[in-house]
C-alpha positions as CSV (number, residue, x, y, z in Angstrom):
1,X,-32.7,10.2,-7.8
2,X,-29.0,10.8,-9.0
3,X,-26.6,12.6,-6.1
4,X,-24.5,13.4,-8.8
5,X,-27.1,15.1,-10.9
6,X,-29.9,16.5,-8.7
7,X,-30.4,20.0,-8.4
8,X,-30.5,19.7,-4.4
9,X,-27.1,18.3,-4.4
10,X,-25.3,20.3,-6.4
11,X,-24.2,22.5,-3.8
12,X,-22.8,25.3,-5.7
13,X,-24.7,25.3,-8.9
14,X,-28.1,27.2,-9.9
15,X,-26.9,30.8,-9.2
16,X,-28.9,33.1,-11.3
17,X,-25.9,35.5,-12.9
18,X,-22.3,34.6,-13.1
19,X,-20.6,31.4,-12.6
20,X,-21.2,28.5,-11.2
21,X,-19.3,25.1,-11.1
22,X,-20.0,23.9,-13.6
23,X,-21.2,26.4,-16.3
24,X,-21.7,30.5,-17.1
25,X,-25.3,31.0,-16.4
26,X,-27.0,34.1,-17.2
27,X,-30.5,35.8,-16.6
28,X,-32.3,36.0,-19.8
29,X,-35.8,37.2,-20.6
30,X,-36.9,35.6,-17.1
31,X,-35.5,32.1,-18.4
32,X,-32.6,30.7,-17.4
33,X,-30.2,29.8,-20.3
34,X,-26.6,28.2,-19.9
35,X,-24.1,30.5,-22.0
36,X,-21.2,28.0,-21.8
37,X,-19.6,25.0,-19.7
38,X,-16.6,25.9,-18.3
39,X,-14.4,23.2,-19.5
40,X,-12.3,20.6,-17.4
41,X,-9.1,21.6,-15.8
42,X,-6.0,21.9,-17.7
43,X,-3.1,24.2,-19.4
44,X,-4.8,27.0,-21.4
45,X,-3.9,27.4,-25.2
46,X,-1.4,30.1,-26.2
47,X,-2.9,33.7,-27.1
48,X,-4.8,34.0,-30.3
49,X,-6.9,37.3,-31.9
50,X,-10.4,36.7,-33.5
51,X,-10.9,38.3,-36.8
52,X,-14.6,40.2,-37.7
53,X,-14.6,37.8,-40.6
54,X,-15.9,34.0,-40.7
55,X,-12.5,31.5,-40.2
56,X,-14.0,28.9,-42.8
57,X,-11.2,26.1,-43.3
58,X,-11.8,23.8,-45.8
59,X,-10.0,20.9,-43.7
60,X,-12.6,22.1,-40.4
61,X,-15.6,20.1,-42.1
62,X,-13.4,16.8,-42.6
63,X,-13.2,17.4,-38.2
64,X,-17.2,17.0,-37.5
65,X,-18.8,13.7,-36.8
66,X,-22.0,12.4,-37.1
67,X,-25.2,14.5,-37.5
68,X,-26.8,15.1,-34.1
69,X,-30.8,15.4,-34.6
70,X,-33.5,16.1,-32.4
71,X,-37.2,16.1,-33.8
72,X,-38.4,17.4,-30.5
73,X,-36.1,20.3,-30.4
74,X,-36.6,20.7,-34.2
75,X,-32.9,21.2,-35.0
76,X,-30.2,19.4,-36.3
77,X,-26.3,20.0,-36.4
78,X,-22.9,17.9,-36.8
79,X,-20.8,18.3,-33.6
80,X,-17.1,18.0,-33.5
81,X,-15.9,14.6,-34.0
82,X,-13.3,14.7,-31.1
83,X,-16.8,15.1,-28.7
84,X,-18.4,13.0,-27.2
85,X,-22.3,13.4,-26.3
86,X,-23.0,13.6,-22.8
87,X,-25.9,11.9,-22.2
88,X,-27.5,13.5,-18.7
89,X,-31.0,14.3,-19.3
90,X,-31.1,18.6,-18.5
91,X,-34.2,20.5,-18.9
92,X,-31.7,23.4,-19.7
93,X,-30.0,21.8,-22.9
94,X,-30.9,20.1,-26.1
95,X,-27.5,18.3,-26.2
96,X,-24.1,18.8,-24.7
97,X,-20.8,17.7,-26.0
98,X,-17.6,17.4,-24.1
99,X,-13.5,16.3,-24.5
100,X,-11.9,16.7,-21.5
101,X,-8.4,16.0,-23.2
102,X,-8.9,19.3,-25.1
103,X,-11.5,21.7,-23.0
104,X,-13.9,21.8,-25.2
105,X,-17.3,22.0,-24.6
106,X,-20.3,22.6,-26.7
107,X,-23.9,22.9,-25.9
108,X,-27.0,23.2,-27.3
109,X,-30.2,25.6,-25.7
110,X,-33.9,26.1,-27.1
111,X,-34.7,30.0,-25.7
112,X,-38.5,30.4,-26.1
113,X,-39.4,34.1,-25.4
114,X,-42.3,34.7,-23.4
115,X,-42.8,37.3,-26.0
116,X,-41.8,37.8,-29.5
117,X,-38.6,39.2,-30.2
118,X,-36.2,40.1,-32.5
119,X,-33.2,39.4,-33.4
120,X,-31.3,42.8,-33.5
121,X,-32.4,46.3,-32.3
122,X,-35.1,47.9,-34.3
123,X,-38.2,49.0,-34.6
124,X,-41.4,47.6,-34.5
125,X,-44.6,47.9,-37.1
126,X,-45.8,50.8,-35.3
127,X,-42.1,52.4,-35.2
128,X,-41.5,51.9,-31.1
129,X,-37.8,51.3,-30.8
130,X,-37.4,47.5,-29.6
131,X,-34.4,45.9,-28.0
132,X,-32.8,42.8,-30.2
133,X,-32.3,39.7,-28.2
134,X,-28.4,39.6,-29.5
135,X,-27.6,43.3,-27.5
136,X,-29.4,42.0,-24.4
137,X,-27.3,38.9,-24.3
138,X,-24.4,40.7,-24.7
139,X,-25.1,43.3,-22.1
140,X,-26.4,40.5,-19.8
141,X,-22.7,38.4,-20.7
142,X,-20.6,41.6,-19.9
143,X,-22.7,42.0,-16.2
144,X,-22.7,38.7,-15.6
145,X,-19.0,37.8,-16.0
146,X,-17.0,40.8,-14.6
147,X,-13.6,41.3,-17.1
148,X,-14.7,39.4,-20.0
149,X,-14.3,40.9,-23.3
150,X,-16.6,40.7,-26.1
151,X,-14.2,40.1,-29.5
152,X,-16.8,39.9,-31.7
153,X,-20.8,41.1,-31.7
154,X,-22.4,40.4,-35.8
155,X,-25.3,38.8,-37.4
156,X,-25.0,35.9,-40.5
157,X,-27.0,33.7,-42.0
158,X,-27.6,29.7,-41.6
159,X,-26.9,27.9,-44.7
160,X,-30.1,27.5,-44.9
161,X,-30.8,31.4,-45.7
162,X,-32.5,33.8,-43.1
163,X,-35.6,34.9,-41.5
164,X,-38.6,36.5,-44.3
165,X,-40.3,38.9,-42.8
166,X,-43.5,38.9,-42.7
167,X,-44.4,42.3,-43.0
168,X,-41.8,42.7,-46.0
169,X,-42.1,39.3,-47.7
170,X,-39.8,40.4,-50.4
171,X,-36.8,41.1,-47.7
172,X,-34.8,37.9,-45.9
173,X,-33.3,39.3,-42.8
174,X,-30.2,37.6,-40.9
175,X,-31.1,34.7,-38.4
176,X,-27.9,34.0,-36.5
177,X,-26.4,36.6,-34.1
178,X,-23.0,36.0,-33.5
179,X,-20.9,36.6,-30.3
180,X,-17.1,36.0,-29.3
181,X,-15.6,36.5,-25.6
182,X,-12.8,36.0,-23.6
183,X,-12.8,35.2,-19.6
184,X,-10.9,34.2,-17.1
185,X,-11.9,31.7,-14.2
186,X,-9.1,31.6,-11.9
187,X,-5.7,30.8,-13.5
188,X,-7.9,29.4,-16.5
189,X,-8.4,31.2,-19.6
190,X,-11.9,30.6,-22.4
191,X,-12.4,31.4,-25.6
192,X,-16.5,31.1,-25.7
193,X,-18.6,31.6,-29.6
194,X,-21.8,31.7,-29.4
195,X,-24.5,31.7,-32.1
196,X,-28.1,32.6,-31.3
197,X,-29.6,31.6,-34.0
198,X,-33.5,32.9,-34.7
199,X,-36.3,29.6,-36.0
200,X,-39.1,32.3,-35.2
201,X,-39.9,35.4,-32.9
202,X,-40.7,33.2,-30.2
203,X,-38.0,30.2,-30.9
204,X,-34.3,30.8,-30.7
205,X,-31.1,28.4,-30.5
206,X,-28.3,29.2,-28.8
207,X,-25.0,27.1,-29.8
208,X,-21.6,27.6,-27.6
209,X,-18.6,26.3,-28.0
210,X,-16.3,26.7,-25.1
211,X,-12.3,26.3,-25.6
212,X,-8.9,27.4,-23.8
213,X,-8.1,30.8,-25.0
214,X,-6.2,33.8,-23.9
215,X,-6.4,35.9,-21.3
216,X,-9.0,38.7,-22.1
217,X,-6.5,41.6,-21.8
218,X,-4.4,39.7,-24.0
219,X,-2.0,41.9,-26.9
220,X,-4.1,42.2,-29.9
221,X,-1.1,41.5,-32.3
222,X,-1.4,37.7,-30.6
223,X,-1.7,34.8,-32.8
224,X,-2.5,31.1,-32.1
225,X,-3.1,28.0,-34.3
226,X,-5.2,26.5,-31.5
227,X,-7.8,29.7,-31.4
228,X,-8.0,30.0,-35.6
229,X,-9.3,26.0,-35.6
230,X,-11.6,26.3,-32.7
231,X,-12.9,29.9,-34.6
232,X,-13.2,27.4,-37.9
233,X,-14.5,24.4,-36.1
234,X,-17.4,26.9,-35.2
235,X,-17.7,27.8,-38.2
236,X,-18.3,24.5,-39.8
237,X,-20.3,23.1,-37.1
238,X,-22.8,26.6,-38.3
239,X,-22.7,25.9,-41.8
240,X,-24.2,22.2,-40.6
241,X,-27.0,23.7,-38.4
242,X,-30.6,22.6,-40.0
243,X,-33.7,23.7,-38.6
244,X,-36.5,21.0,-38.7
245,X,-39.9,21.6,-39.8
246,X,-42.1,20.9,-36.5
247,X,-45.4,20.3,-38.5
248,X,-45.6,16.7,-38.4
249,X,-44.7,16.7,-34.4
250,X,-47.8,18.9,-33.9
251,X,-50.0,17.2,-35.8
252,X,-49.0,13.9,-33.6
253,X,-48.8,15.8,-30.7
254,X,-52.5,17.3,-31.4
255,X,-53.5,13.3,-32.0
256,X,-52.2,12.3,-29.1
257,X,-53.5,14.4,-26.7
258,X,-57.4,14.3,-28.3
259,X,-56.6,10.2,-27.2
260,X,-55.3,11.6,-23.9
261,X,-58.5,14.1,-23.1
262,X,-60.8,10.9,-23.9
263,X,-58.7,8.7,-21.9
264,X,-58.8,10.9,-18.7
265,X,-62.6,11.3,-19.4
266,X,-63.2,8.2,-19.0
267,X,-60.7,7.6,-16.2
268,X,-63.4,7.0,-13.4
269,X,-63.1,6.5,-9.7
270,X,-63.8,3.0,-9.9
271,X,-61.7,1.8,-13.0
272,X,-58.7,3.6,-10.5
273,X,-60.0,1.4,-8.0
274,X,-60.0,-1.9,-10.0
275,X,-56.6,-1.0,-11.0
276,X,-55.0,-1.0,-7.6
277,X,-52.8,-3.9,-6.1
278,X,-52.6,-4.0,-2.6
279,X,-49.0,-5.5,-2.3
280,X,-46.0,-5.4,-4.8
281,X,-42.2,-6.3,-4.8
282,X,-40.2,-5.5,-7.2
283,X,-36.3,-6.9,-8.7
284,X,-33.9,-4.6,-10.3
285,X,-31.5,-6.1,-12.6
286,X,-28.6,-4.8,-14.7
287,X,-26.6,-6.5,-16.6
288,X,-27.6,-9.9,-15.1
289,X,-27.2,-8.3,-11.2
290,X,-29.9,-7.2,-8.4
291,X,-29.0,-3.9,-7.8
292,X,-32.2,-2.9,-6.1
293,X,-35.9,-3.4,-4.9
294,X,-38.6,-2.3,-4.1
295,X,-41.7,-2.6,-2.2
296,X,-45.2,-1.2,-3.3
297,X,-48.7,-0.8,-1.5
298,X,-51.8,0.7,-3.1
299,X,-54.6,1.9,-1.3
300,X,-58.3,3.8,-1.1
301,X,-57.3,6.7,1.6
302,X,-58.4,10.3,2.1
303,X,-55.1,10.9,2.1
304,X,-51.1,10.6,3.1
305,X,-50.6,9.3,6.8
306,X,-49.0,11.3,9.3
307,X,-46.2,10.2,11.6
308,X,-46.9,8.1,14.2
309,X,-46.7,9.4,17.7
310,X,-44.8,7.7,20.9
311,X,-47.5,6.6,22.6
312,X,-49.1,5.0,19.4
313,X,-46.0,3.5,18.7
314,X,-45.6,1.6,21.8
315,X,-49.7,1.2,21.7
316,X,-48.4,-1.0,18.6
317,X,-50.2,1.0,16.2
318,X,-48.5,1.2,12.4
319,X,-48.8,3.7,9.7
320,X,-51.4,1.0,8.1
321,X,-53.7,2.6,11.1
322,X,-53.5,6.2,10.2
323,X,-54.7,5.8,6.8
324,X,-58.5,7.6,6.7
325,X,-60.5,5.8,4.7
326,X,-62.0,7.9,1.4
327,X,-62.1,7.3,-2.7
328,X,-58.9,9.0,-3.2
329,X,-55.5,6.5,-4.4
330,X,-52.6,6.4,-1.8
331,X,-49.8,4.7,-3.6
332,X,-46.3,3.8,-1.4
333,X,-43.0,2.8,-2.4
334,X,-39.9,2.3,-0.5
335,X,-37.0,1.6,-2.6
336,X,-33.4,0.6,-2.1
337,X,-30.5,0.8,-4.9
338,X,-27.3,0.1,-5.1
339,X,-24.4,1.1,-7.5
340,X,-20.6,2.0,-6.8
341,X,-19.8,5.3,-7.7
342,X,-17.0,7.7,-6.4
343,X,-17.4,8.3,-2.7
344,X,-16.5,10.9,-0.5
345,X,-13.0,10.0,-0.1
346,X,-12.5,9.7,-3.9
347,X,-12.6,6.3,-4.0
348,X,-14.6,3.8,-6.0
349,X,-17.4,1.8,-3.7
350,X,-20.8,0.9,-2.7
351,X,-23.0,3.8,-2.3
352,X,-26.3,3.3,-0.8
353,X,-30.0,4.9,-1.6
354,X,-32.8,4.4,0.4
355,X,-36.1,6.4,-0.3
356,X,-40.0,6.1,1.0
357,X,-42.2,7.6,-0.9
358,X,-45.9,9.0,-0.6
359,X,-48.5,9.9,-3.6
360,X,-51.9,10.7,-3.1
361,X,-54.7,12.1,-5.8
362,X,-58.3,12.8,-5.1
363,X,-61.0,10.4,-6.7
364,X,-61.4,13.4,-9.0
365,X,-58.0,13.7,-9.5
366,X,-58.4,17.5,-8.8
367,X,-56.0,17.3,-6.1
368,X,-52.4,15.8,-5.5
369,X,-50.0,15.7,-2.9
370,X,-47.0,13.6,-2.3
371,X,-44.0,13.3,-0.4
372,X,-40.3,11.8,-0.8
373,X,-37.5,11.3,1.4
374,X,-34.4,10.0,-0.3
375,X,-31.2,8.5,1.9
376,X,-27.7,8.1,0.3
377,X,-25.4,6.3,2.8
378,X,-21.6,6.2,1.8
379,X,-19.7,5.0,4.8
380,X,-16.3,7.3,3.9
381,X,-18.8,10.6,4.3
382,X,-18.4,12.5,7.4
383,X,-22.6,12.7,7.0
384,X,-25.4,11.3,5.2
385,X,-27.0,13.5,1.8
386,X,-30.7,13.6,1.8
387,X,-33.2,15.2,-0.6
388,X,-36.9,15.8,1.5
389,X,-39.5,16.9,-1.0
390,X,-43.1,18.2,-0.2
391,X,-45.8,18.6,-3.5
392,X,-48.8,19.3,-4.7
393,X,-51.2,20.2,-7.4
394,X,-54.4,22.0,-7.2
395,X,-57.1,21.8,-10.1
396,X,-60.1,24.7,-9.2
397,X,-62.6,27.1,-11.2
398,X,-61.3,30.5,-11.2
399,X,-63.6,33.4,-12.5
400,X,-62.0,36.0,-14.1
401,X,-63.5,39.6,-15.0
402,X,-63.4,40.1,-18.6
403,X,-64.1,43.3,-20.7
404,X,-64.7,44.7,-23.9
405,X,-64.2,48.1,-25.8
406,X,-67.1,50.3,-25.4
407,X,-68.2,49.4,-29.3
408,X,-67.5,45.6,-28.7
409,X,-64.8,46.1,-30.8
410,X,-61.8,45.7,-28.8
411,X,-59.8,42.6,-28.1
412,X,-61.3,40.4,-25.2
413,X,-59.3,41.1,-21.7
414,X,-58.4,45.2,-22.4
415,X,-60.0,47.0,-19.1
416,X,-62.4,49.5,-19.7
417,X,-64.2,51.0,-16.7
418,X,-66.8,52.1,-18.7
419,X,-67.8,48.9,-20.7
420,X,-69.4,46.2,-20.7
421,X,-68.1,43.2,-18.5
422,X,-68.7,39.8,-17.6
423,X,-67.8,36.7,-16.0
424,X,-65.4,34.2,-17.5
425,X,-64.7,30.5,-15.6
426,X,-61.6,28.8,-16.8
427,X,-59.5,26.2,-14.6
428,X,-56.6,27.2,-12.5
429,X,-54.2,24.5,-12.5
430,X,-51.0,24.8,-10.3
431,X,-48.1,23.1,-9.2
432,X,-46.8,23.5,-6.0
433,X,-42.7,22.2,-4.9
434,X,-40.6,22.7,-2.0
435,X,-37.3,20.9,-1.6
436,X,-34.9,20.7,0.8
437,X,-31.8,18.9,1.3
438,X,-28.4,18.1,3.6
439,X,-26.6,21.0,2.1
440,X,-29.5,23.5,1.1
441,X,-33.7,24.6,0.7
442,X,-33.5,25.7,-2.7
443,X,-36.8,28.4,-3.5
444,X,-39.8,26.4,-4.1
445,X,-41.3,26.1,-7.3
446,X,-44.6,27.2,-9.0
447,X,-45.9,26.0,-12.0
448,X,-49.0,26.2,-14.2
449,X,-50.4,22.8,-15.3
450,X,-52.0,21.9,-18.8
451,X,-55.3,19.9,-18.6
452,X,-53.4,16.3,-19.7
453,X,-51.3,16.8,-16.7
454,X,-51.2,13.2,-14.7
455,X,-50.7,13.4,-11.0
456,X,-48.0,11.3,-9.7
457,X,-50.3,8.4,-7.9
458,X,-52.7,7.8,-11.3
459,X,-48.8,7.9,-13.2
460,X,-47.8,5.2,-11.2
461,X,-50.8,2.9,-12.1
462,X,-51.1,4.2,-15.9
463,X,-49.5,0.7,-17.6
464,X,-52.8,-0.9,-15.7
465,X,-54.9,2.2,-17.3
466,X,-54.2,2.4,-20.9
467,X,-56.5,0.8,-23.3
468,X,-54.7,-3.2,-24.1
469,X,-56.5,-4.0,-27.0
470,X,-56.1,-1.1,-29.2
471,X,-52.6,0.0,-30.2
472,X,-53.1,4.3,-29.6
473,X,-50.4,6.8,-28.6
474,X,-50.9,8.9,-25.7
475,X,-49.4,12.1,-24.4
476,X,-49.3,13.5,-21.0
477,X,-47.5,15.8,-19.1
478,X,-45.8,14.8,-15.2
479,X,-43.3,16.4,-13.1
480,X,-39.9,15.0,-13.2
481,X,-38.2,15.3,-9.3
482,X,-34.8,15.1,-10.6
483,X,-35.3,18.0,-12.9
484,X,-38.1,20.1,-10.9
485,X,-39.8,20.3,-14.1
486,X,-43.2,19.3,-15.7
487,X,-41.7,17.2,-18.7
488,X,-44.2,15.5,-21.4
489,X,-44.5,12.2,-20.9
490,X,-45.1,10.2,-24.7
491,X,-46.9,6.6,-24.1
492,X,-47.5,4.3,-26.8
493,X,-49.6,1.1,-26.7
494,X,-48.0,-1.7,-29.3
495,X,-50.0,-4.2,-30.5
496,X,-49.7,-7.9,-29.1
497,X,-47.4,-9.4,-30.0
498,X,-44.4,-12.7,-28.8
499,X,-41.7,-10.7,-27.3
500,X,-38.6,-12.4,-25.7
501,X,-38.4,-10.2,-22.1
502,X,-35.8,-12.1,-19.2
503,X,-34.6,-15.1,-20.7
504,X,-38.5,-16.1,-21.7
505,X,-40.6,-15.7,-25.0
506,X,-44.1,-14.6,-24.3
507,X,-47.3,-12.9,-25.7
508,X,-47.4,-9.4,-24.3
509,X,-48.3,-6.0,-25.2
510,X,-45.3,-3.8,-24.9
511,X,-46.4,-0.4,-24.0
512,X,-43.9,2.4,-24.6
513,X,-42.8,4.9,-22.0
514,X,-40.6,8.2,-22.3
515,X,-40.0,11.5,-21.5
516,X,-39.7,13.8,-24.2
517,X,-39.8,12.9,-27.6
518,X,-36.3,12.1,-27.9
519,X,-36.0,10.4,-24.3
520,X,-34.7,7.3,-23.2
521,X,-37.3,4.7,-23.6
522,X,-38.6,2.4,-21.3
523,X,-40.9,-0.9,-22.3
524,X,-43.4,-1.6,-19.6
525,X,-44.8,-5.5,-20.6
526,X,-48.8,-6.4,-19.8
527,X,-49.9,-10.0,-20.8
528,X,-53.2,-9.4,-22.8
529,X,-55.5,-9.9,-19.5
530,X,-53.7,-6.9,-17.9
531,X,-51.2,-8.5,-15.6
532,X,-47.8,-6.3,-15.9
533,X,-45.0,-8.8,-16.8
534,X,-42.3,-6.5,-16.1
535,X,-40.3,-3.5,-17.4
536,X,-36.8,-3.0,-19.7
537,X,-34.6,0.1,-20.5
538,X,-31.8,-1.1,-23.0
539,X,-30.2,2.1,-23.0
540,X,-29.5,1.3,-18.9
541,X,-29.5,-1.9,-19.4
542,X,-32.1,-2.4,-16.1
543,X,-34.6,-4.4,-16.4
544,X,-37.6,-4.7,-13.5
545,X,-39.2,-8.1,-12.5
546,X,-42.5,-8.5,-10.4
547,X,-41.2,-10.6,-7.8
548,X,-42.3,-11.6,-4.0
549,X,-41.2,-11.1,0.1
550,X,-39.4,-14.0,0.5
551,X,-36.9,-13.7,-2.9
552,X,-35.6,-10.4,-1.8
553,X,-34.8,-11.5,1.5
554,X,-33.0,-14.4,0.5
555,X,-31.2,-11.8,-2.4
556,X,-30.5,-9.0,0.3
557,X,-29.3,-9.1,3.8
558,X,-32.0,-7.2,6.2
559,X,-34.2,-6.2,3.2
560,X,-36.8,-3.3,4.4
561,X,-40.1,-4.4,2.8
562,X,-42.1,-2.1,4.9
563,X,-44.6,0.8,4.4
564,X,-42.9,4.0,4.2
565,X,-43.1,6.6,7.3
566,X,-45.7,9.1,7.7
567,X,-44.8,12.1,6.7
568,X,-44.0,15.5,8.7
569,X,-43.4,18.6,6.9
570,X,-39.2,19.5,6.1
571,X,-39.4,22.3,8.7
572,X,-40.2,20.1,11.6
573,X,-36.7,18.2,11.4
574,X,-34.0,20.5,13.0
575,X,-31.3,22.1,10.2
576,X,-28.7,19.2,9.9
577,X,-30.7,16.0,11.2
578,X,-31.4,13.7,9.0
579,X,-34.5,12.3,8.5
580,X,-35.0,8.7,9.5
581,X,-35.9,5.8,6.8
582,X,-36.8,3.0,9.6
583,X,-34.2,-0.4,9.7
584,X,-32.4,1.3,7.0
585,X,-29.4,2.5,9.4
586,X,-29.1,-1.0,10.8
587,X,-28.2,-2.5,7.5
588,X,-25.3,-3.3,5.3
589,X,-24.8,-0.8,2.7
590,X,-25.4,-1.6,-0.8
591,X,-24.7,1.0,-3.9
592,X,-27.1,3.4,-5.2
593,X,-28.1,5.7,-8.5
594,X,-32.4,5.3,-7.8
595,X,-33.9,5.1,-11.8
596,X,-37.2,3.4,-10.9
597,X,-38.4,1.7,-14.2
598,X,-41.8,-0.1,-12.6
599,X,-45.2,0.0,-13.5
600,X,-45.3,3.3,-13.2
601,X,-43.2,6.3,-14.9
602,X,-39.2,6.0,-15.2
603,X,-38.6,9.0,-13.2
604,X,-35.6,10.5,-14.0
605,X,-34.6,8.7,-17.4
């Protein structure tokens, strides 16, 4: 995991309303949406006033750069040419763009309505007024930042054209509602536009571009070249917005996941078991240096191992002992990275990460749990940061009471004491997280699975589990720890092929492995007969080599190639303490920034 970017570490961030460190975040429709990053520190721009008309410049399209697209998103824009992309993978944004020089900031959000809605206030078919989703951001803007002021509240079109309706074919209705504030954080003054622009009743964009502005009590009569060209930058970067048709996605989506329900099928105990390797190093290179390792055991348990207790330890007992033998898979992993980042002092060094790791899944795979304790050691911090996590899943039959209108013509689920019922048996599928960290326990989350969901223990094995000899594409969905989300995962078997992978040319078949259709991709190599051959991501330039004991001990000093710890639930370690990762206190530290790529997912990435 990344200190810099995971939600446990981010000390002041995640509030539900209002500001936060690092961006306006507001409450909407029981989703979170990001309104605007604040931008970086610096002098604000003199005052301006926004006019209730579109600033179109002709000289503002010359000012945007290349076309930004995502085919998993479905939309397409050209961002200003002065930002750059930030790439941070962010379950809340499609994009984000930043210039520090200038405080700008733009981002990109998908809103999906857990209901349809509408644009504007109106009425519905059956003439029930209905609140548009433009007024309830605005209400929700004005609540959430106290003295802002709203300078402009309209609807437009996309170049494109508008919305049909579809009860009034003949009628094209505006698609983009558009919103201008002011607000003041500290001594710093914003000028935020934002466009919520409508693909469908239930998909929504929101675009906002966040610039130095005046204060919000500023003299209307103001003027200010710098607030005309961001109004006219927004503008242009509008006119570009395209919305993608998402056909072709679902159709390969649809084909993927028939591939994926056959796969799991067939995914029996003992091809699981045939799979498994009882001892595994692993290398982590970048740019031509070890940066990491890791060490990997995979077992047949009933499940994780508890800690050991005094008297077993000085019995001479190890966590080997504690396993209980059953059909389920037990997969370890204790990992070490290093990296030099900026420490607690400011300074540029050698941060360290240590992390154990325990996944287990029922034969069945009907049942998860897994645990991970994650270590970062930078010797100018007054304490160690740690990020303890506790999960499981739960796959179980669930009957549910259904009913039906008294003349069977009524829609299935509407309660009627006096009708008919019966007995419906559908899967419940949950998800189950609790974190907690060195700084904070944020609220545990809950989530409802789909059937292609891949517990974390069969994920770690799936290179070894995919069909070799057929090229197929796969879908699946997996929960990503440094995003406490359930992400899709898209897998992809090439054919065979000669591939040139760490300075050797070899037959392999590269399989691959990313999350989210527009994710960074990672190439997991197999030769033909199943043996992986090691992993690369260009993008990170890190590339992951099977290797053995005695080359990471002559590579690190004091390497910990043990089993990881049993594991005792976050509450039993008093607030403050930090859990122990054995003979990794003793060592030299070593920089940090954990991106696994192995034979197993790139969490993460």
């Amino acid at each position: 995991m990344n200190p810099a970017t995971h939600p446990g570490l981010r000390r002041r961030t995640n509030r539900w309303i209002g500001f936060s460190s690092g961006a306006i975040v507001t409450a909407l429709l029981g989703i979170s949406v990001a309104f605007a990053d604040e931008p970086a520190a610096g002098p604000p721009s003199p005052p301006s006033v926004l006019s209730q008309g579109d600033a179109r410049g002709s000289d503002s399209l010359d000012a945007l750069g290349p076309r930004f697209e995502s085919t998993s998103a479905g939309i397409s824009i050209s961002p200003p040419a002065a930002c750059q992309l930030v790439n941070r993978l962010d379950s809340k944004y499609v994009a984000e763009w930043a210039n520090a020089k200038l405080n700008w900031r733009l981002s990109l959000a998908r809103i999906t309505p857990p209901e349809a809605r509408s644009l504007t206030d109106g009425r519905n078919n059956f003439g029930t007024p209905v609140h548009g989703l433009l007024e309830e951001t605005v209400a929700h803007l004005q609540s959430g930042i106290p003295g802002c002021k709203i300078l402009r509240q309209d609807v437009t079109n996309i170049s494109e054209g508008g919305v049909i309706d579809r009860h009034h074919p003949e009628l094209e209705k505006p698609n983009v509602g558009l919103i201008a504030l002011r607000y003041s954080q500290g001594t710093q003054h914003f000028l935020s536009q934002q466009a919520l622009i409508q693909a469908s009743e239930r998909l929504y964009y929101l675009l906002t571009f966040t610039t130095p502005g005046l204060a919000p009590n500023a003299d209307a009569g103001n003027d200010d070249a710098g607030e005309r060209a961001a109004v006219a930058m927004f503008s242009s970067m509008l006119d570009s917005v395209r919305l993608l048709d998402g056909q072709a996605i679902r159709q390969d989506q649809n084909s993927r996941l028939y591939r994926t329900r056959t796969l799991l099928v067939n995914l029996i105990p003992s091809k699981m078991h045939a799979a498994l390797i009882k001892e595994q190093w692993l290398r982590y290179i970048r740019d031509g240096k070890d940066i990491g390792y890791s060490y990997i055991t995979e077992e047949t348990a009933a499940g994780i191992p508890r800690p050991l207790t005094r008297d077993e330890i000085q019995s001479g007992k190890s966590e080997r002992d504690l396993v209980k033998p059953g059909e389920g898979i037990l997969v370890g992993i204790r990992s070490r990275m290093v990296a030099d980042a900026v420490r607690a002092d400011h300074t540029r060094g050698p941060i360290q990460t240590d992390s154990a790791n325990w996944f287990f899944v029922t034969a069945d795979r009907k049942n998860e749990e897994w645990s991970r304790l994650v270590i970062f050691t930078d010797d100018t911090a007054k304490q160690k940061d740690y990020v303890q996590e506790i999960g499981s899943s739960d796959k179980r039959i669930a009957p549910k009471v259904m009913r039906m209108n008294k003349d069977d013509g009524g829609a299935l689920g509407q309660f009627n004491a006096d009708s008919k019922s019966w007995i419906e048996v559908h899967d419940d599928y949950n998800l189950d997280v609790n974190l907690r960290t060195s700084h904070e326990s944020p609220e545990p989350i809950t989530r409802k699975l789909p059937p292609w969901y891949l517990p974390q223990a069969v994920a770690q094995l799936l290179p070894r589990l995919v069909p070799l000899s057929r090229p197929s594409g796969y879908l699946f969905a997996t929960y990503v720890p440094d995003l406490r989300e359930v992400m899709m995962r898209y897998v992809d078997v090439m054919p065979e092929q000669k591939v040139t992978f760490a300075g050797q040319t070899v037959r392999a078949v590269p399989i691959h492995d990313r999350l989210g259709l527009d994710g960074s991709m990672t190439i997991h190599y197999m030769s033909p007969e199943g043996v992986y051959l090691g992993s690369e991501n260009k993008d990170q330039k890190l590339v992951v080599l099977p290797s053995d004991s005695a080359t990471l001990t002559n590579i690190w000093k004091n390497p910990n190639l043990t089993r990881p710890e049993g594991v005792q639930p976050p509450k039993a370690s008093a607030p403050g303490r930090v859990p122990q990762l054995s003979n990794a206190a003793n060592e030299e530290p070593t920089p940090s920034l954990v991106n696994p790529v192995g034979p197993g997912p790139a969490q993460g990435q």
